[in-house]
N, C-alpha and C positions, 0 to 999 in steps of 0.2 A: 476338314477340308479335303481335296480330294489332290492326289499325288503321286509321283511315281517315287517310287522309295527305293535304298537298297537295305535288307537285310538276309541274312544268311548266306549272302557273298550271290543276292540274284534282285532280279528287278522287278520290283512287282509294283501295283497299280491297284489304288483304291481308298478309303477314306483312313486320315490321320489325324490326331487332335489338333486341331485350331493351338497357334501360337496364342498368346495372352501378352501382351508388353506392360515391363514393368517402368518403372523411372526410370529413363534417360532412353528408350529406345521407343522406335516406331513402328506401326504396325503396318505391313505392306502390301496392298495388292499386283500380284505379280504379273507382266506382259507379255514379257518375253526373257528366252535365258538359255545362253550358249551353252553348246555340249563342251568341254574340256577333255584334253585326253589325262588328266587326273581323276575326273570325272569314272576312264574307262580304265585306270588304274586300280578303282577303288574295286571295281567289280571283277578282275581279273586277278587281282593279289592285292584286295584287302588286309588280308592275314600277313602278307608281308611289309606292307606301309604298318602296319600294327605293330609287329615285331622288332621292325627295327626302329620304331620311336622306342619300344620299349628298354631296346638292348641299350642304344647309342642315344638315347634323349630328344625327343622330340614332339610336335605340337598334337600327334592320334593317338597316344600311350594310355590314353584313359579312356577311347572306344572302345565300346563294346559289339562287333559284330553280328550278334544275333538280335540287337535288337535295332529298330528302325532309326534311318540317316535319309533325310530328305536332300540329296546332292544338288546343286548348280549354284556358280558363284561369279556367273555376268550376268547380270540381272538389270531389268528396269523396271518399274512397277508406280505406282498410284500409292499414297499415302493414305490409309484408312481411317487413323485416330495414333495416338499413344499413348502413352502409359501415365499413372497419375503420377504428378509432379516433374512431369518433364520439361522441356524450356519451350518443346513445340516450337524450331526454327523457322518450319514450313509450313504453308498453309494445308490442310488436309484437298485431296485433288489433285496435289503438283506430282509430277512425275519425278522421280529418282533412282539414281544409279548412289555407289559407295564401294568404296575399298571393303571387301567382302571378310570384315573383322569386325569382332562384339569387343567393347574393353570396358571392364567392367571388375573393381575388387584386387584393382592392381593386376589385375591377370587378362586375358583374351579367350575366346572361342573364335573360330574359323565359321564363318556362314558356309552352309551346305558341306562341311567334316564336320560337324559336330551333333549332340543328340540334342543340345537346345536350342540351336540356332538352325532351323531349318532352311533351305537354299531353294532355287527359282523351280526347281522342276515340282512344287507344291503351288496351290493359290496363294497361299499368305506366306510371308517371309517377319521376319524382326529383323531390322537393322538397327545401328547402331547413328541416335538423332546426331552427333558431334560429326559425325563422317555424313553427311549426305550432303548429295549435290544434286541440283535441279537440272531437271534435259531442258532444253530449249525447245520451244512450240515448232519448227520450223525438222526439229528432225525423228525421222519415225524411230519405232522401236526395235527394230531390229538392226539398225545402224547403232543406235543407243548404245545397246548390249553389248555391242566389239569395246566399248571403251576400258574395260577392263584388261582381256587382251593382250588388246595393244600398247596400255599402261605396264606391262609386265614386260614387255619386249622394246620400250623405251628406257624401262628400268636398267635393262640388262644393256642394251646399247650404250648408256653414259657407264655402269659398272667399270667398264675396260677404259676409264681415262683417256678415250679415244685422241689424239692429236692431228694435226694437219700435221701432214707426209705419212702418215699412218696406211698403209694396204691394209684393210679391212677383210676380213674370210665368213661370213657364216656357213655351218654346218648344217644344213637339215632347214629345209623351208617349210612349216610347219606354220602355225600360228607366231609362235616365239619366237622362233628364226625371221619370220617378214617383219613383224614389228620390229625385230631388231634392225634392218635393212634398213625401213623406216625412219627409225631414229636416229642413225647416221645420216642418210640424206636431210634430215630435217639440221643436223646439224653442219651443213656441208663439204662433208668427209667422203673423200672415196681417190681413185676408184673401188668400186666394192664388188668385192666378189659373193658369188652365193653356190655351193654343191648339193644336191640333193640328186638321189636315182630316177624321182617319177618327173618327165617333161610337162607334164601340167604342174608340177610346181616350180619348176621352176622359170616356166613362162609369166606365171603370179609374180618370183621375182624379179624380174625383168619390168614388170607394172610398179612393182613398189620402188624400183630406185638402183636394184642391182644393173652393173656394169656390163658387167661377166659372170656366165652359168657354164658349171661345169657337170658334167657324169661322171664319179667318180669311177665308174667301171671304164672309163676312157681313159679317164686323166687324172695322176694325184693333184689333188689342190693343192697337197701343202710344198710342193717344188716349184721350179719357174713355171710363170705363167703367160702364154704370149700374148693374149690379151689387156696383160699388166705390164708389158714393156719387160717379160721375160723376168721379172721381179718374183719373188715370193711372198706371201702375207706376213706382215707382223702384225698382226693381233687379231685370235681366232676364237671365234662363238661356238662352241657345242652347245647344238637345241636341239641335241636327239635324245641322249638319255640313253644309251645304247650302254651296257659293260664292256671293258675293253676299248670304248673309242677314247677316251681321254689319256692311256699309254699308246696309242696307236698315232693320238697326234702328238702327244712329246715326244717321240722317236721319231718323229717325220718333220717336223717343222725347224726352222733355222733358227742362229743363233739371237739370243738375245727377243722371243717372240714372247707375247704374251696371249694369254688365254685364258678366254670369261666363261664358266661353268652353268651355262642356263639348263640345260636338260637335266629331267628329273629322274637319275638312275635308280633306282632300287636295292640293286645289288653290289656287293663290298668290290671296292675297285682294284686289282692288283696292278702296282706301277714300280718300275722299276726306277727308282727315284736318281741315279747317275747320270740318268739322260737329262732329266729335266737341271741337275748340275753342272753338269758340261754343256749345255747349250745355256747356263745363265736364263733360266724361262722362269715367268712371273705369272699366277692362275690367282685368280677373281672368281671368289663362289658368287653370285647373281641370286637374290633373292625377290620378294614380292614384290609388288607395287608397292611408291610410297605418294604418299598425297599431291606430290611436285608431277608424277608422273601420270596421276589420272586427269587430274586437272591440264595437263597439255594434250593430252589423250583424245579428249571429251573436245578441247580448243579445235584441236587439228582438223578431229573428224564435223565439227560445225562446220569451218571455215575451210573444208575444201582441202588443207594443204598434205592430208592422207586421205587416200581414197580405198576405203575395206570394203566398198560394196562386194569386190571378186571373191571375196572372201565366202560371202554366202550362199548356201546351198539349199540343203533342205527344211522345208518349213514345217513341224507336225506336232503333234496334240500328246499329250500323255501315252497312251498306248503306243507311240512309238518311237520311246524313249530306250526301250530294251533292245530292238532291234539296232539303231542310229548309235548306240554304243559298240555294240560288237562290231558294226561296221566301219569304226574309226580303225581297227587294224588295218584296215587296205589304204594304201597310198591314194587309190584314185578316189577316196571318201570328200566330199568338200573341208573345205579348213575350218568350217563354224557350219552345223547343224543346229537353228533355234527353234526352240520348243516355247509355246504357247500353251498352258497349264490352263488354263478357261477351255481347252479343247481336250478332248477325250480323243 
């Protein structure tokens, strides 16, 4: 099949073997499939998401870098056939998305990080038959594909026990930062605030449900805020990923706040742990989607009650896979780049 791969920490474009499905998984033809900025993680310090699964225990410790990873893991695709003795949920035709995990032997691979479970930016994918869910005829494919997402920054918005009277902060309006927006207003919580430096994003959150945007080169978010009634947040979202931001907010935020861990740092965090003592602060690591979350995900985005189209950007084929990566460094990048693997 034909795909854009990573190996030897670059992006390259060209044919890879055909998946094969065995029992319990399906075989998939692919339509479309968001960029991630893990995605651009993997090609910028691979060797370090490696290392440090290896040092401190984690789900990459047993890739191998030089050899091929077919990355993207919001995917929607076409059902092609499965594997002998499978239960076959779905009729072959039907479109599907799924929590981008194989489980299989008591153990898991990650779709699109792993070397047998190939991800969207190829024709064919393997998913896992126990995890799919069918799209609805009514919505195209590149609305589809946010459903994961947005499932991840739902996940992370219930993470924080949010409560009514809660001041709400996210950090960083990103993909994970809006869904996180998202799912507090779906939950009726706010007011909410959102910081980010680039003003198109944070016009984004102003669409998804935020309150109040602030410039952090303005104004600390994590002190009074006038648009909160001169209040400060208790309970704050980092969805940067940044080193240093999560001692920069325990040293900054008020007594008694809490703080949900969504951004995916890489590097070991130095914190000076008295602060987070003496303010009495409570931190929430934020993990992946879990089934309750795609499944409202997938609801939302049918029925209107999230609207990700601003989300999307640019539209292109294989070959510009390589470039649409490097270009997520820049803030003014869209939030979702979807690539279409039938396109060269």
């Amino acid at each position: 099949m034909k795909a854009a791969y990573l190996q030897k920490q670059r992006i390259h474009v060209g044919e890879v073997p055909d998946p094969i499905p065995q029992q319990g998984q399906a075989l998939v033809r692919t339509h479309s499939c968001g960029l991630c900025a893990s995605d651009a993680h993997f090609l910028h310090l691979g060797s370090k998401v490696v290392e440090m699964s290896r040092k401190y225990g984690g789900p990459y410790s047993n890739l191998d870098l030089d050899q091929v990873i077919v990355p993207g893991h919001e995917y929607v695709g076409e059902i092609v056939d499965y594997g002998p003795g499978s239960r076959r949920p779905l009729k072959t035709g039907t479109r599907v998305t799924s929590a981008p995990v194989m489980r299989r032997g008591g153990g898991h691979s990650v779709i699109g990080q792993s070397h047998d479970c190939p991800g969207g930016f190829g024709e064919y994918m393997l998913l896992d038959e126990n995890a799919l869910m069918e799209i609805p005829g009514g919505l195209n494919d590149e609305m589809a594909a946010m459903t994961e997402p947005l499932a991840v920054g739902l996940e992370h918005a219930r993470s924080g026990e949010p409560a009514r009277g809660d001041i709400p902060l996210v950090i960083g309006c990103g993909a994970i930062g809006l869904g996180v927006i998202a799912g507090l207003k779906l939950m009726g919580l706010g007011p909410i605030a959102a910081a980010d430096f680039d003003p198109a994003r944070r016009d984004i959150a102003l669409r998804m449900g935020a309150d109040v945007v602030i410039d952090p080169r303005e104004l600390s978010p994590y002190g009074p805020v006038h648009g909160l009634g001169n209040k400060r947040a208790t309970l704050i979202y980092e969805c940067v990923g940044k080193p240093g931001l999560l001692n920069e907010i325990m040293i900054s935020v008020g007594f008694g706040a809490r703080i949900v861990i969504g951004g995916f740092c890489l590097e070991p965090e130095a914190l000076y742990v008295p602060s987070g003592q003496m303010r009495r602060l409570k931190i929430y690591f934020a993990a992946g989607e879990e089934q309750q979350d795609l499944d409202l995900a997938l609801r939302s985005i049918v029925d209107g009650k999230i609207d990700i189209s601003h989300w999307l950007g640019g539209h292109i084929g294989l070959t510009g896979v390589d470039a649409a990566l490097h270009a997520m460094r820049s803030p003014s990048a869209p939030i979702r780049t979807v690539v279409d693997p039938r396109r060269m």
